[in-house]
C-alpha positions in Angstrom: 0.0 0.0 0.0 1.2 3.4 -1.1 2.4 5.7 1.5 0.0 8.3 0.3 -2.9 5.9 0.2 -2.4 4.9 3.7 -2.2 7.9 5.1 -5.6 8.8 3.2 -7.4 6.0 5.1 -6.1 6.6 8.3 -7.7 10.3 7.9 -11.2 9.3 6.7 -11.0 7.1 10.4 -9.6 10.2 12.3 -12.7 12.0 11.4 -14.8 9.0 12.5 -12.8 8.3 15.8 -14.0 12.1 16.8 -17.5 11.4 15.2 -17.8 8.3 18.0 -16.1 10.1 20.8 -18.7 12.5 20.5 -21.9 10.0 20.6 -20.2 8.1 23.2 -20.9 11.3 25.6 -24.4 11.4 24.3 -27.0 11.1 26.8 -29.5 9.5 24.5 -26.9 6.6 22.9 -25.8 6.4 26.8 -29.2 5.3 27.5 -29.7 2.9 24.6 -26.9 0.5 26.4 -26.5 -1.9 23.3 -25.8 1.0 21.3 -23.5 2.4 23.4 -21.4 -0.3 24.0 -20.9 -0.9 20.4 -19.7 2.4 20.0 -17.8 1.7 22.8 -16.1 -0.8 21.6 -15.6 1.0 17.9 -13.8 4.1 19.9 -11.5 1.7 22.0 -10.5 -0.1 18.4 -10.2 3.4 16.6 -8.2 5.0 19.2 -5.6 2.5 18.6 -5.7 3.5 14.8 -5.3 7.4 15.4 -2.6 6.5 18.0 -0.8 4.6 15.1 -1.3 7.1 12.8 0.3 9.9 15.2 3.3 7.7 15.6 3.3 7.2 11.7 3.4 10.7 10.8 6.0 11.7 13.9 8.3 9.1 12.2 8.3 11.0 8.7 8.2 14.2 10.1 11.4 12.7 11.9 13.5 11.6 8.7 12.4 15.0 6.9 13.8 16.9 9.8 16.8 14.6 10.3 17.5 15.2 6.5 17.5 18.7 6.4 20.1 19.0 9.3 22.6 16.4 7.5 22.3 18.7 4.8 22.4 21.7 6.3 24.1 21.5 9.8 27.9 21.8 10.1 28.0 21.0 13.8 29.4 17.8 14.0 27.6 16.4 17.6 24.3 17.6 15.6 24.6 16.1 12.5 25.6 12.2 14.5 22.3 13.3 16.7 20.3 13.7 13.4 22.1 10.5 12.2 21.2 8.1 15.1 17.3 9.9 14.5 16.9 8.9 10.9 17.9 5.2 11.2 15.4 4.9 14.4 12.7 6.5 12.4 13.7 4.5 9.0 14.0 1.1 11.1 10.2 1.9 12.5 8.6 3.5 9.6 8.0 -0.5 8.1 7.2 -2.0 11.1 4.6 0.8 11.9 2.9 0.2 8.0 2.6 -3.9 9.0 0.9 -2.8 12.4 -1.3 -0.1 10.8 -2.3 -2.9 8.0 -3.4 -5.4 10.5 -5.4 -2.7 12.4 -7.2 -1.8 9.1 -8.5 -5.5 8.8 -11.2 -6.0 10.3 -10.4 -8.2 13.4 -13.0 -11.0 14.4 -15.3 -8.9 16.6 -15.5 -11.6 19.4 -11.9 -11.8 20.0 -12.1 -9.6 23.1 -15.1 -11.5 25.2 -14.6 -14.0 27.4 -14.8 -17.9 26.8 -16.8 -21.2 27.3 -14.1 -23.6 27.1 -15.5 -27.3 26.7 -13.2 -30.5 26.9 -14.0 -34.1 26.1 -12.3 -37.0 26.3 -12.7 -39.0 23.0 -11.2 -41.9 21.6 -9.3 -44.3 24.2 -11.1 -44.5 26.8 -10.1 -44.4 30.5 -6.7 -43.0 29.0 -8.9 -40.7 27.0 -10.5 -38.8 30.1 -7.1 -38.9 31.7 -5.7 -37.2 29.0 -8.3 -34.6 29.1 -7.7 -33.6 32.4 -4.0 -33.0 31.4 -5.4 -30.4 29.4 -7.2 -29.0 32.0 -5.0 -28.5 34.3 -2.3 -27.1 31.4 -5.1 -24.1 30.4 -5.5 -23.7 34.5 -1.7 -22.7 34.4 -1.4 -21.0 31.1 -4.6 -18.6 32.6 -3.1 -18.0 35.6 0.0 -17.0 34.1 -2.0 -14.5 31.9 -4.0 -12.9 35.3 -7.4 -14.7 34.0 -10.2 -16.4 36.1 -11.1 -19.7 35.5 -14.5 -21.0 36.7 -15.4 -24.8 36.2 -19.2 -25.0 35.3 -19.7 -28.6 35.2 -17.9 -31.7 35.0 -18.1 -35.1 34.6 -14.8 -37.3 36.3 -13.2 -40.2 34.9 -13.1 -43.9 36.5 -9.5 -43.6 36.4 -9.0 -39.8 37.1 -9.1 -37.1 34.8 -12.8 -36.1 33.2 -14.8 -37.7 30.6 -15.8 -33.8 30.2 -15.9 -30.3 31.8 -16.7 -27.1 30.9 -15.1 -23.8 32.1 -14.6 -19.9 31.9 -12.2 -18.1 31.1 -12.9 -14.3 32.6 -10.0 -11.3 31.6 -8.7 -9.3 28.6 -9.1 -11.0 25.2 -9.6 -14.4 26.0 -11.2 -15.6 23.6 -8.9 -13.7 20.9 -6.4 -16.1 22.2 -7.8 -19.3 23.2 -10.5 -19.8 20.1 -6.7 -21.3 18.8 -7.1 -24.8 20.7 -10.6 -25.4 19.3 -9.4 -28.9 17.8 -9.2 -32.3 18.3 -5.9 -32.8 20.6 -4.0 -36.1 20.6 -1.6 -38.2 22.5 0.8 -41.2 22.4 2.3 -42.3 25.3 2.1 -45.5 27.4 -1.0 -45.1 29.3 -1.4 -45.5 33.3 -3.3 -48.7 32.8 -1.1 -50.1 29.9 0.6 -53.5 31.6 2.9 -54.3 28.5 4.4 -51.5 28.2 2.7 -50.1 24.8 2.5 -46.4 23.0 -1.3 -45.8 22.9 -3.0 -42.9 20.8 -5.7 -41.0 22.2 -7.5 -37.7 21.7 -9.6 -35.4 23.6 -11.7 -32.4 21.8 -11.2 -29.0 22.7 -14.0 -26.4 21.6 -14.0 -22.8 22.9 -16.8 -20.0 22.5 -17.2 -16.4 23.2 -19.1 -15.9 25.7 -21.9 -14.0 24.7 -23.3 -10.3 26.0 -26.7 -10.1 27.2 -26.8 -7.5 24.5 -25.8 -10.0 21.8 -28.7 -12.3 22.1 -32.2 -12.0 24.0 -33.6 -15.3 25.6 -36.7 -15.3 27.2 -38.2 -16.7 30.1 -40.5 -18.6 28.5 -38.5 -20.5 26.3 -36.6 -21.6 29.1 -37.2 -24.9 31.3 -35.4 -24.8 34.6 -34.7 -28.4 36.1 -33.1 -28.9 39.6 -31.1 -32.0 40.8 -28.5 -32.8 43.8 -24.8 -31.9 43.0 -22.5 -34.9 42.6 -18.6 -34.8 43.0 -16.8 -32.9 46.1 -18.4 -29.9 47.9 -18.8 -30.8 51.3 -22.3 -31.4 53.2 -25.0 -29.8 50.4 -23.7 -32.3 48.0 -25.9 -34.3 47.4 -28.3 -33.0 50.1 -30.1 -29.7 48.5 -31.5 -29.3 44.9 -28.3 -26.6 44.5 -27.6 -27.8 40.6 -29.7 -26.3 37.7 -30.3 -27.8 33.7 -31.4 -25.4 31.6 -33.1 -26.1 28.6 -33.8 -23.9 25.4 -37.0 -25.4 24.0 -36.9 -23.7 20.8 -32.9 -24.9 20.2 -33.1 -28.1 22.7 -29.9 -26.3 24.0 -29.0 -27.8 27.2 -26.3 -26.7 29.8 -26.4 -27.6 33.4 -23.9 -26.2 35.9 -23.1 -27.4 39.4 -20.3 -26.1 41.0 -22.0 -23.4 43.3 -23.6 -24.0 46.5 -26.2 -21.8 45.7 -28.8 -22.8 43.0 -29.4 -19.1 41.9 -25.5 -19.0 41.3 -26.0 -22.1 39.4 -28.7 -20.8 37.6 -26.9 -17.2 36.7 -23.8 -19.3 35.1 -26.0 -21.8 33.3 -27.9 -19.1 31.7 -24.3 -16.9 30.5 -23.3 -20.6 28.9 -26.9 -21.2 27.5 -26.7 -17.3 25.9 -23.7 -18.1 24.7 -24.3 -21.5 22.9 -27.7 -20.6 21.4 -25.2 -17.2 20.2 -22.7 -19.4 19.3 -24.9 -20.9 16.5 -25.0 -18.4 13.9 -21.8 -17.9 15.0 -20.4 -20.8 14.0 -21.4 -20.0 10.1 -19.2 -17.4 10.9 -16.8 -20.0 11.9 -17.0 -22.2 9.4 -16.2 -19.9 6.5 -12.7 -18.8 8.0 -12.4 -22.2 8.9 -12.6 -22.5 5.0 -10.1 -19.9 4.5 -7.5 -20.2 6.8 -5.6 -23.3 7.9 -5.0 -21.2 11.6 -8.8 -21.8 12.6 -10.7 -25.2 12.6 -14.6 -25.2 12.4 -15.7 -26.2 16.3 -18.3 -27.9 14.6 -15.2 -29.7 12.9 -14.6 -32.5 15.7 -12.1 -34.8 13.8 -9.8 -31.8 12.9 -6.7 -32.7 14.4 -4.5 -29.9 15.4 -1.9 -31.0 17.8 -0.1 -33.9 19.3 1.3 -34.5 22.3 4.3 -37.5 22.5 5.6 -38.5 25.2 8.3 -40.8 24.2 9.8 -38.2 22.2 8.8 -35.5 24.1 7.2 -33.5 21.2 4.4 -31.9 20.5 3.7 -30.5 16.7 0.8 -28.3 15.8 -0.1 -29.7 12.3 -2.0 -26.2 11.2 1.6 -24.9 10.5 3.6 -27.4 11.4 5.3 -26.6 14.1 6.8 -29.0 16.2 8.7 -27.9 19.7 10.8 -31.0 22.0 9.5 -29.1 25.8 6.6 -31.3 26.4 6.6 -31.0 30.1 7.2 -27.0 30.0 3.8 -27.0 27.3 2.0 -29.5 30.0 2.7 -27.0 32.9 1.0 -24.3 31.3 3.5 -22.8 28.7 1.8 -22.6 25.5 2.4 -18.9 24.7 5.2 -20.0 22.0 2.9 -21.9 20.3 -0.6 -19.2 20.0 2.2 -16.7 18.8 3.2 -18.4 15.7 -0.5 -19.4 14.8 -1.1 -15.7 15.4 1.7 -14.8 12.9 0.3 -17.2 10.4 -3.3 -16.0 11.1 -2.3 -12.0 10.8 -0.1 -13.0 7.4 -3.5 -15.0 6.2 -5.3 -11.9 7.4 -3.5 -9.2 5.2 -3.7 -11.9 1.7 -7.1 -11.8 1.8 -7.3 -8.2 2.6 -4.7 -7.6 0.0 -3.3 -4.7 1.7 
């Protein structure tokens, strides 16, 4: 993209950025909260623009000015000042034009909510729903790491240990932005717990994540709603399985059901079950959504998708390779314990470079 051209663009979104900070402050959209909040959202994203764009022009102003001096100057202390200011403005000037292309595509608008992450245990059994409580406890540390909240919903255990599922959320800045990435079918080889000969097994566990979904985003009434009650299961002390504290919801129209159990108070219960029910029933348009990036780029699998391998975990050699873009790394027991961060950066690398193709900036 032309220097000129850019710089065009950038102006048309100046004048929009003061157009939105000006209705943000407007009692009327203040009081029409879904409105609001996505102008809201389109200032915060904007601002980031304009504050590129400030930088961007500094930077030429920069090598103009540096220019003139090396020209002009016969001090020589000045012209090594001007010197050291024209390579830092040169080096930056392409790195800024990258940044300012990938915050002119349009970024998926869910990537800063929170997420509904689900795990299942799949193929193998026992070793299966061991395997899957692996993962859990690897997204517990990576979250942690990262300052977020993680809130178990519901689960189901293992015979063996592990879960044979469990569903949890993931509360803090741009979650979902960063875990929609393990949506996938995740696999393992390694000689399982129960294995008496000594054998390599393969197994898998299915990851899916959602964004959770505003109350704004989709409306669910009342009616369509039938509320069930049962006795918690699993540790929690003397109301387990004592008081009618767990809640099923389900959506009659969808047949969307989501149950949630791990508060000791039923309206709790209820309150979380209804964010995840919200967010599935949102989650289905969605997913069309979904699907045709899915289509596009090899960085995102359809959730719907639940034999698209992406990764593998193997213990004997220690490995684990994304296949998406084949990326293979030999620190399984630092991924395991939570460090995953090398891997989302390179998919987001390959994401961004599949982002600006199709954008054909």
């Amino acid at each position: 993209m032309a220097e000129s051209n850019l710089l065009e663009r950038l102006d048309g979104l100046v004048s929009r950025f003061e157009e939105v900070g000006t209705l943000i402050t407007d009692p009327a959209v203040i009081a029409d909260m879904k409105r609001f909040v996505k102008l809201n959202k389109e200032y915060h994203d904007l601002e980031k623009i304009v504050a590129a764009r400030s930088e961007y022009i500094k930077m030429k102003d920069g090598i103009e000015e540096a220019k003139e001096i090396l020209e002009n100057e016969q001090d020589p202390e000045m012209k090594e000042i001007a010197k050291e200011e024209l390579e830092i403005c040169t080096t930056r000037i392409p790195v800024l034009e990258e940044e300012i292309k990938l915050l002119l595509v349009p970024a998926d608008p869910q990537d800063d909510k929170n997420a509904i992450v689900e795990i299942r245990g799949g193929t193998g059994g026992d070793e299966a729903a061991i395997f899957a409580g692996d993962l859990y406890r690897m997204y517990v540390k990576y979250c942690e790491g990262k300052g977020w909240k993680v809130s178990v919903s519901d689960c189901s255990e293992g015979t063996n240990g592990g879960y044979k599922e469990i569903v949890f959320n993931v509360t803090g800045e741009g979650v979902y932005g960063i875990l929609k990435y393990e949506s996938g079918v995740h696999r393992v080889q390694r000689v399982p717990q129960t294995e008496t000969q000594g054998r390599v097994h393969t197994s898998a566990a299915t990851v899916a994540v959602l964004p959770e979904a505003d109350e704004f985003d989709v409306e669910v009434k009342e009616s369509d709603i039938r509320v069930d009650t049962f006795c918690s299961s699993g540790a929690g002390g003397q109301s387990v399985n004592t008081t009618y504290s767990a809640i099923r919801l389900v959506h009659i129209p969808t047949g969307i059901t989501v149950q949630c159990q791990d508060q000791k108070s039923q309206l709790k219960n209820k309150a979380k079950a209804l964010i995840e029910l919200r967010s599935r029933i949102y989650n289905m348009e969605y997913q069309k959504y979904i699907d045709e990036i899915a289509s596009k780029r090899k960085t995102m699998v359809s959730s719907g998708d639940r034999s698209a391998k992406i990764r593998t975990y193997n213990y004997p050699q220690g490995r684990v390779t994304d296949h998406r873009i084949n990326l293979t790394l030999y620190n399984l027991s630092s991924i395991m314990d939570g460090e995953i961060q090398t891997i989302i950066d390179q998919l987001i690398v390959a994401e961004n470079a599949e982002r600006l193709k199709e954008a054909q900036l």
